[in-house]
C-alpha positions in Angstrom: 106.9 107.0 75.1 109.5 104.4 76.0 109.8 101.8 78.5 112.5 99.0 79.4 111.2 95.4 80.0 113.3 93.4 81.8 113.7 89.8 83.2 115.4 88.0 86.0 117.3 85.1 84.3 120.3 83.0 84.3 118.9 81.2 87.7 119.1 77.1 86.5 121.8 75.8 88.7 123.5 72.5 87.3 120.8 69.9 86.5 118.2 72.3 88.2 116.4 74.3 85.7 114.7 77.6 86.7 112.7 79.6 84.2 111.9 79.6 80.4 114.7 81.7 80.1 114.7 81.3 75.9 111.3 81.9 75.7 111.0 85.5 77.6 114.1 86.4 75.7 111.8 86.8 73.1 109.6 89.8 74.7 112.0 91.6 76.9 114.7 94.5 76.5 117.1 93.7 79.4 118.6 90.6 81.2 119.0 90.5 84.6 122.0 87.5 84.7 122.4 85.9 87.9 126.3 85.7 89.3 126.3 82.6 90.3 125.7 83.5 94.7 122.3 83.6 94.6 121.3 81.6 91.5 123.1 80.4 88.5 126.6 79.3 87.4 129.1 79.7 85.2 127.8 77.3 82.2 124.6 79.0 83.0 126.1 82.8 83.0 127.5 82.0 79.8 124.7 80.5 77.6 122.4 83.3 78.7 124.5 86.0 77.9 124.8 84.3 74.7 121.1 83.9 74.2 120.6 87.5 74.8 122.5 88.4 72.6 121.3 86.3 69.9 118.4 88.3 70.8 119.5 91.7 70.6 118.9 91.5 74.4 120.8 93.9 76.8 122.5 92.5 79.2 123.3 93.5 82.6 124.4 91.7 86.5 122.6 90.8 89.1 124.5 89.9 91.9 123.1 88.6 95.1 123.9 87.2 98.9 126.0 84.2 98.9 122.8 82.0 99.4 122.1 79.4 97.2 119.4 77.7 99.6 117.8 80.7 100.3 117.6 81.9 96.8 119.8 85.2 98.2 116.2 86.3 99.7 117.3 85.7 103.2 118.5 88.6 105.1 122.2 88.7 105.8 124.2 90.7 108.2 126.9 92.4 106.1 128.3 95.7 106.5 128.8 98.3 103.6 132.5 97.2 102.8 131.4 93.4 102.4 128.7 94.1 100.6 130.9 96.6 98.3 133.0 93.6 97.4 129.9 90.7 97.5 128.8 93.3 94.1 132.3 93.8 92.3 132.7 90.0 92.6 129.7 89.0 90.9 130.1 92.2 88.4 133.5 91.3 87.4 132.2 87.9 86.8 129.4 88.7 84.7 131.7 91.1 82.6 134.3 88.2 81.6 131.2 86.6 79.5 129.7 89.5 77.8 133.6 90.6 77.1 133.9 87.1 75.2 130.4 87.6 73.8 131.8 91.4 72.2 129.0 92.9 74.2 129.0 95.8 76.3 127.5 95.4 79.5 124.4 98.1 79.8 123.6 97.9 83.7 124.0 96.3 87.8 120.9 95.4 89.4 120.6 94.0 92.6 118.7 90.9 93.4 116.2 89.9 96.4 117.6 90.4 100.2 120.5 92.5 99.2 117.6 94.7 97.1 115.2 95.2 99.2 117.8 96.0 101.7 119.6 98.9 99.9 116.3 100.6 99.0 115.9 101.5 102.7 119.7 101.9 104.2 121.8 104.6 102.2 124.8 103.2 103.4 124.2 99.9 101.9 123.3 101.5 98.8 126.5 103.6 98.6 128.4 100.8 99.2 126.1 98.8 96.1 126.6 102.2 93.6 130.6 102.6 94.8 130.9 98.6 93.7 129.6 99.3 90.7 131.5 103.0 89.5 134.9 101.3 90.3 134.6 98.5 88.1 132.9 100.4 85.5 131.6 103.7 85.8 129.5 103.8 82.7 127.4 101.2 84.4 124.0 101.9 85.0 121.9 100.9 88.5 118.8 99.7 88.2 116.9 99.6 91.5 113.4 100.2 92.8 111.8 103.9 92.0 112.6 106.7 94.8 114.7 104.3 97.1 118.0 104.9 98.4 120.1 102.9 95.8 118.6 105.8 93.4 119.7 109.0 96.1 123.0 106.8 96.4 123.6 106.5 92.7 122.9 109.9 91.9 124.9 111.3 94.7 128.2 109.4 93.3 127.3 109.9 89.8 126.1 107.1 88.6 123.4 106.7 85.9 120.6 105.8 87.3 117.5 103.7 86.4 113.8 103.6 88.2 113.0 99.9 88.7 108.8 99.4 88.8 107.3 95.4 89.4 104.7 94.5 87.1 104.1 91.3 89.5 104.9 92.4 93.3 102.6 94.2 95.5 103.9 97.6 97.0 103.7 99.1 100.8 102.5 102.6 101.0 105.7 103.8 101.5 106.9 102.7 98.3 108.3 99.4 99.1 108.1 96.2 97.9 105.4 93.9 100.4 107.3 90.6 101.9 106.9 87.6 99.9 105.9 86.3 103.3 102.7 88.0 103.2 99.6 87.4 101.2 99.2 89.5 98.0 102.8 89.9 97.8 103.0 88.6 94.3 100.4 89.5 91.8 99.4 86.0 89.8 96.4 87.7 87.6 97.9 88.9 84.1 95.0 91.6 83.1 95.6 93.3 86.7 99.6 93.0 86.0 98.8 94.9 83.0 96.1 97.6 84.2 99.0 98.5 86.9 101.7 98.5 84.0 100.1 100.7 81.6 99.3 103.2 84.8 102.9 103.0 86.0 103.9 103.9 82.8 101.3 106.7 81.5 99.8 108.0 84.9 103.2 107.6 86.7 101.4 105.8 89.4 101.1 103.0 90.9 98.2 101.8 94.1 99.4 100.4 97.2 98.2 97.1 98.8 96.1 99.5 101.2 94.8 101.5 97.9 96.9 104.8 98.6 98.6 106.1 95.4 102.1 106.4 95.2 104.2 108.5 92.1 106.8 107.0 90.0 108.8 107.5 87.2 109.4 104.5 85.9 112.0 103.4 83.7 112.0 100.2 83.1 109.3 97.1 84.7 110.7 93.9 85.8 109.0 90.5 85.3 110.6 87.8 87.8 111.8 84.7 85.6 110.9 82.4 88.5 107.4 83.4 88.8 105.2 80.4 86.4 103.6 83.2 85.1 106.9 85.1 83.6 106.4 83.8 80.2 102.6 84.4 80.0 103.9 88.1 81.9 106.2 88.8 79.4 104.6 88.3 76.3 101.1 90.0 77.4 102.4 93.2 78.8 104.3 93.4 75.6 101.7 94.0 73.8 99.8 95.5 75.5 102.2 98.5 75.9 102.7 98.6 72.4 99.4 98.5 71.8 99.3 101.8 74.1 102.1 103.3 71.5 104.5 102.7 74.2 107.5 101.5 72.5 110.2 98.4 74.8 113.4 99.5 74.5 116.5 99.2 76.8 117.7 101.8 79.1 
């Protein structure tokens, strides 16, 4: 069995440092790089994709709302043909550094609001996997397991990848719980890991309520701003190889 471990990085802004972004390098199989809307800049785009590499790390964008304050987890009101061009922006960005770097980059993954948001409406999806196919069609979307960026990908032809959350709490239907609400992220490492190594053996994953939902999952994201991302990281590492699960990217 094979999984891709992946990280949100790339999110230190100026003199603002978010992360242990060279550390969880260390332990993970895809970068997430911030685009500079959300999180990041473009010193900061650059020495990550050049730390990833160093790592024999894949990379891959993650654009977001143009919402520095809000850490692109407010909602904004955009329609599909904004948000089409919010994503080639930020992808066309991102693909100017791993070009100078010689690298290839493996995949588009939404971040916060703009995720969250395209798992439920298909025409935000669309709009996220069209973005993405005319820049580069060999791209490949990551975004959460059975949601509509995965139906819209598909549909267009996209390669596809089935995002699980080793430290976010699920709804019943599948979707990610509010960080508003209690319980929304998951701080204890040994029940990040119990839920991993089910994700990835059982295909399943339990609710905040206790119902069971089915996955396929792909690849497991650890958030680089969580304080518990490096500790994450390292840990379900090895504990999935430990279950002769080998990390590789997608």
């Amino acid at each position: 069995m094979k999984i891709d471990l992946n990280c949100d990085l790339g999110e230190s802004f100026g003199v603002y440092k978010i992360g242990m972004d060279e550390e969880v390098l260390k332990y993970i199989s895809s970068a997430n790089v911030a685009c500079g809307w959300h999180a990041g800049d473009s010193v900061v785009m650059g020495k990550t994709v050049e730390m990833a590499k160093k790592n024999n790390v894949a990379v891959g964008a993650h654009p977001g709302f143009p919402d520095l304050v809000g850490f692109g987890r407010r909602t904004l009101n955009v329609s599909p043909k904004e948000l089409k061009s919010y994503v080639k922006y930020q992808v066309g960005a991102l693909l100017a550094f791993t070009k100078a770097e010689g690298i290839k980059m493996q995949h588009v993954k939404p971040h916060g609001a703009m995720y969250n948001m395209a798992a439920k409406d298909y025409d935000l999806a669309l709009a996220i996997a069209e973005g993405i196919k005319e820049v580069d069609e060999s791209l490949i979307l990551m975004g959460l397991a059975n949601s509509e960026m995965i139906k819209a990908g598909k549909d267009i032809g996209l390669k596809v990848a089935n995002e699980v959350f080793a430290d976010r709490a699920y709804n019943d239907d599948g979707t990610l719980v509010s960080r508003a609400l209690e319980g929304a992220v998951i701080h204890d490492k040994d029940l990040a890991i119990k839920r991993v190594i089910r994700m990835v053996k059982e295909g399943k994953v339990e609710s905040i309520n206790g119902k069971d939902i089915d996955l396929v999952p792909q690849s497991i994201c650890i958030h680089g701003d969580n304080p518990e991302a490096l500790e994450f990281a390292k840990n379900i590492r090895e504990a999935l190889l430990k279950e002769g699960i080998e990390i590789s990217s997608l």
